[in-house]
MARSETOR-178064 format. One record per residue (C-alpha): residue in one letter; x, y, z. Coordinates in steps of 0.5 Angstrom, whole numbers, plus 500, padded with zeros to 3 digits. Each point is the difference from the previous one (the first is absolute). Layout:
AXYZ ...
This chain:
X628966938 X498495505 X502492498 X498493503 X504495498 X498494502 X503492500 X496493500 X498497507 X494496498 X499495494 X493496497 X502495495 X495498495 X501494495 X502506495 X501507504 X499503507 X498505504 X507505503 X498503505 X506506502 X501504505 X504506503 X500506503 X500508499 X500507503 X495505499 X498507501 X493502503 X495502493 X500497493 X507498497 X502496494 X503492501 X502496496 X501493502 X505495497 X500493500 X496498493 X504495496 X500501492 X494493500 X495502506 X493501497 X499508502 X493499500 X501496506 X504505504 X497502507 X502505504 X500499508 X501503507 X498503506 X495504503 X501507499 X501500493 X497502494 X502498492 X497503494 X501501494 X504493499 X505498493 X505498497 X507503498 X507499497 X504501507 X506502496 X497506496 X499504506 X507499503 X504506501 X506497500 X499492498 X504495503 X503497493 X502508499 X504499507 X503494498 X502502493 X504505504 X504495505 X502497493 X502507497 X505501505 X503493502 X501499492 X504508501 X504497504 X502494497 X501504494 X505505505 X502493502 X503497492 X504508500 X503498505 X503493498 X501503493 X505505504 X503496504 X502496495 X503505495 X503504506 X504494502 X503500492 X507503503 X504499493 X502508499 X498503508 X507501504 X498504506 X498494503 X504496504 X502493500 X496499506 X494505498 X500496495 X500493502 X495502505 X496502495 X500494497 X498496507 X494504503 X497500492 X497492500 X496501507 X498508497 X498497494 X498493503 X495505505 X497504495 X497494495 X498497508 X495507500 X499499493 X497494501 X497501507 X496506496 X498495494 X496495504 X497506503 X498503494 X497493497 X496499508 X497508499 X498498493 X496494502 X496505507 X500505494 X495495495 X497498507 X498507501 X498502493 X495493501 X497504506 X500506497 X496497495 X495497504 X493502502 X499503506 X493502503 X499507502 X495502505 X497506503 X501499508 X497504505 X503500508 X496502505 X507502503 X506499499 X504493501 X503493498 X495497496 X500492499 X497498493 X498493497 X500500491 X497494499 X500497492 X498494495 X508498496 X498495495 X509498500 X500495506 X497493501 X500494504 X500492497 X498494505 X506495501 X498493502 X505495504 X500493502 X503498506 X501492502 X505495502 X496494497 X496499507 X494504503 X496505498 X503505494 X502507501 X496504495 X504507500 X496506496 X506507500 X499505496 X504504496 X501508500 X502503493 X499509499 X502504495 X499506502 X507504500 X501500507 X502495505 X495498506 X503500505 X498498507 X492500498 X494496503 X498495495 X493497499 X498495494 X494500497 X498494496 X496503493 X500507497 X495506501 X494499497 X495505502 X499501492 X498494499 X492498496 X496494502 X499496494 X493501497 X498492497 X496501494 X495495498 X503493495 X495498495 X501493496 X498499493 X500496496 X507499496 X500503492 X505501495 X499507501 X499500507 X507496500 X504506496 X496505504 X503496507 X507499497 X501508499 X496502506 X506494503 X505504497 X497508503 X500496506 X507498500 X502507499 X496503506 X502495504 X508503498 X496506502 X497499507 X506497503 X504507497 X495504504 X500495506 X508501500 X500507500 X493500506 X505496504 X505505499 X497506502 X499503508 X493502502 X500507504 X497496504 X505495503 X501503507 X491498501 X502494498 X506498504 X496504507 X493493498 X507495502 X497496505 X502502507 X503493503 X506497497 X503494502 X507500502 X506495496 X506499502 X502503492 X495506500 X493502502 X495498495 X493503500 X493499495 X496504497 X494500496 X505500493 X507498502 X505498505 X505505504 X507497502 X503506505 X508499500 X504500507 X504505501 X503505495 X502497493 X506503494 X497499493 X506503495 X497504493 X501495495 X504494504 X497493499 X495501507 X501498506 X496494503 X495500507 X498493503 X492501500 X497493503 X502493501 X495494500 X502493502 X495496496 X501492501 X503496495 X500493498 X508498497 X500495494 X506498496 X497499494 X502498492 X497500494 X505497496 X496499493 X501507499 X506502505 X505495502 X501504506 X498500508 X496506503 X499501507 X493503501 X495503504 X493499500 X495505504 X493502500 X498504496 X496505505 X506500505 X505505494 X499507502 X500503493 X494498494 X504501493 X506497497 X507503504 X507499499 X503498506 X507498503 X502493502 X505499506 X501494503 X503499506 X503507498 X503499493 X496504495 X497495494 X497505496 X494503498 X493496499 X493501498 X495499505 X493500496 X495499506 X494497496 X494500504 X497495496 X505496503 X499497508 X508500499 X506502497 X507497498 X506505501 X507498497 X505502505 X507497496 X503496498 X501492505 X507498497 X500495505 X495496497 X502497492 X495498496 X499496493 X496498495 X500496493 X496495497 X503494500 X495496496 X496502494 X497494496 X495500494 X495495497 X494499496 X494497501 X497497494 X495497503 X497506502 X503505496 X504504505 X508502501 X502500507 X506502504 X502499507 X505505502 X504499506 X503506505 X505500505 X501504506 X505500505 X501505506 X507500503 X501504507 X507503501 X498503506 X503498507 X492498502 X494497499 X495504494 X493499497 X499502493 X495502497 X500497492 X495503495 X500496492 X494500496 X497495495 X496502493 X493501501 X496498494 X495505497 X497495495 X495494501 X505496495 X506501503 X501496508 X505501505 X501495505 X503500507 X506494501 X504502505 X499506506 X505499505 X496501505 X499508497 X493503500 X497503492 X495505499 X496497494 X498506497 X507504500 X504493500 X505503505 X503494504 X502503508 X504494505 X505503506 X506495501 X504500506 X507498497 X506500507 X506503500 X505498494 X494495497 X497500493 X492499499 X497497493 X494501498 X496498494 X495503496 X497495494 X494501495 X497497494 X497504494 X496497495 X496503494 X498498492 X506498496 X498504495 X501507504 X505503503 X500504506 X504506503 X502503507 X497507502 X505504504 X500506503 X504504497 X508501503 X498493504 X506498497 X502492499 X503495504 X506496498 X500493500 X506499501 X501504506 X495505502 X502506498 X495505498 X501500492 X496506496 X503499494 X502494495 X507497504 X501500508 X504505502 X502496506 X503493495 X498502493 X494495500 X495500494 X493502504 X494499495 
């Protein structure tokens, strides 16, 4: 029986599965013969294997079969047999410490002499000593057949694909097996690199995982950014009338709201399982790539009409169900505008910043990415790049350099009678301490209630030299506060309304509130900084 057995030397990764290609070598006899090829894995798609080679061969007849069925003798039988006969030995073994132990009971023996005996009872530690030595040598070689022989029974197990082969003459033949596994994937994963000056280092990596039940080691990488998606159907629009709403209409609309629910469930069910699936027509698609690729000091990228190609450097090891490995992919320098900035209204502490356009980040949706500043790594941040927006604001860390505090000092009440109102002034304080070395500017951002009633007024007293926006009521002012320093700033309004109405403040849920007596940020009742009632 003539067999191919093949290893991994390529890998085209999709978001969710891949494209193996394997390859090896076989000798064949001039005529038509049986081959049976091996490599397949228990997750490979068998409607997406390809058999290649050279010139000079034929195939036909092409299938797939239990490999281990057709064995004369298979490997697991011939594993199970060195098992046999190393614990026969160690059986032989164990009889032969019980008899020397009960041969060194010399209490009714008097052939032997004294020093036969003392002899005896010498060499008997080492002799036994060396018997449990092979004893325990023969386990731990026992238990490493038992795991070759589970490896050999999965194998065993597996699909192999059976081909009728014509050669044209007899010779040593190359192979390639090419196929669809639905068991490995890959995932973007995005870093900032910055040291508080200059351009920001955007990183992209990608993280490699497969579960295939074998190792990939050194394979040829090539990432893909979406999934095969050959089978899918363009949207056909279907006209949209509008009527006029009646009590029927609106139940009517109410159950097909209700069916409409159900088929999205099963459209985005049916889009999950199409991205799952492999076309037979992958390696069309892969050959359309554009030609001209564009060399990066990580990897080598090229576009097509459908998705991006990053081709990895060199040979790469990618462990059967490890954590993955990481491959750099590309790198960007976007430029960055550093600010120190704090809202201590909702957040008593400071933040370092980096403002960047919004056309300049390399990726369109909302990723995770990395922090590290000046090397030490910060944590993980939300980048959402909304494109309604000329720029974005990333938070890179926390600045414990800079100690911000805000709580409001004065609130005063009165009435009005002459023109029926109640007005309170409210009086916030602010202050920026520098505890750093140098000079910093801080970025201070607060707020002021923002009416949405004619009756009720809103008056601006007191700024501090910072800017409002009207339509939000945020407050934005930047201080240079020099090393060592404190900078105050005050914030005041009034707020008047009809004495015979009470009015009420609309947060955003989880804002939380300010203690007035100390700032901190307060989500309860009482302060958990100084146990200050917070209304």
């Amino acid at each position: 029986m003539n067999v191919l057995t093949t290893a991994v030397d390529s890998v085209s990764i999709y978001r969710r599965g891949a494209e193996v290609v394997r390859r090896g070598t076989v000798e064949l006899s001039e005529g038509t013969q049986k081959l049976y090829v091996l490599g397949l894995t228990g997750s490979s798609r068998t409607d997406t294997v390809r058999l290649f080679s050279s010139e000079g061969i034929k195939c036909s007849n092409q299938r797939f079969e239990t490999y281990g069925e057709h064995l004369e003798e298979k490997e697991s039988d011939i594993i199970q047999k060195q098992i046999d006969e190393i614990e026969r030995q160690i059986g032989i073994r164990e009889m032969q410490i019980e008899m020397w132990q009960s041969n060194g009971d010399f209490t009714n023996r008097s052939a032997q002499t004294a020093s036969e005996i003392q002899e005896y009872i010498d060499k008997l530690p080492e002799r036994i000593e060396k018997l449990y030595g092979q004893i325990l040598e023969g386990r731990k070689k026992t238990e490493q057949l038992a795991k070759e022989k589970e490896k050999a029974i999965k194998k065993e197990q597996l699909p192999a694909v059976v081909a009728d082969i014509t050669a044209e003459k007899a010779g040593t033949y190359p192979f390639e097996l090419r196929y669809f596994d639905n068991s490995a994937e890959w995932r973007p994963v995005y870093e900032l690199y910055t040291d508080g000056e200059g351009p920001m280092e955007v990183r992209m990596r990608a993280k490699i995982t497969e579960h295939t039940g074998e190792d990939w080691n050194g394979v040829s990488i090539s990432l893909y950014t979406g999934n095969p998606a050959a089978g899918s159907t363009l949207p056909e629009l279907t006209p949209v009338y509008l009527d006029f709403r009646t009590a029927n209409v609106m139940r009517s609309s109410m159950r097909m709201a209700a069916k409409a629910a159900s088929m999205d469930m099963m459209v985005d069910r049916a889009y999950e399982a199409m991205e799952d699936a492999a076309p037979m027509a992958m390696g069309a698609a892969m050959a359309a790539a554009a030609p001209v690729r564009i060399t990066m000091e990580e990897a080598e990228v090229s576009d097509d009409d459908t998705m991006t190609e990053y081709v990895i450097p060199g040979k790469r090891d990618v462990l059967d169900n490890y954590d993955g490995t990481v491959a750099d992919l590309q790198s960007s320098q976007v430029p960055a505008e550093y600010v120190v900035s704090a809202a201590p209204s909702a957040d008593p502490r400071a933040f370092l910043t980096a403002k960047v356009k919004t056309e300049d980040i390399p990726f369109s949706t909302s990723v995770a990415a990395g922090v590290f500043l000046r090397g030490k790594y910060l944590g993980t941040v939300t980048v959402d790049p909304d494109l309604t927006k000329e720029e974005i604001v990333i938070t890179l860390g926390e600045e414990e350099r800079i100690k911000v505090t805000r709580k409001e000092v004065s609130r005063k009440a009165s009435n009005a009678f002459l023109k029926g109102l109640r007005t309170v002034d409210h009086v916030f304080e602010t202050k920026v301490t520098n505890v750093s070395a140098a000079e910093m500017s801080v970025e201070i951002k607060d707020q002021i209630p923002v009416s949405r009633e004619k009756d009720i007024t809103v008056e601006v007293k007191e700024l501090s030299g910072m800017e409002k926006d009207d339509k939000t009521g945020i407050v934005t002012g930047t201080v240079t506060v020099p090393a060592g320093e404190t900078i105050t700033r005050e914030l005041s309004y009034k707020v008047s309304w009809p004495k015979d109405k009470s009015i009420s403040e609309t947060k955003s849920p989880g804002s939380g509130r300010i203690c007035p007596n100390c700032g901190a940020v307060v989500h309860g009742t009482f302060c958990p900084e100084c146990g200050s009632a917070v209304n």
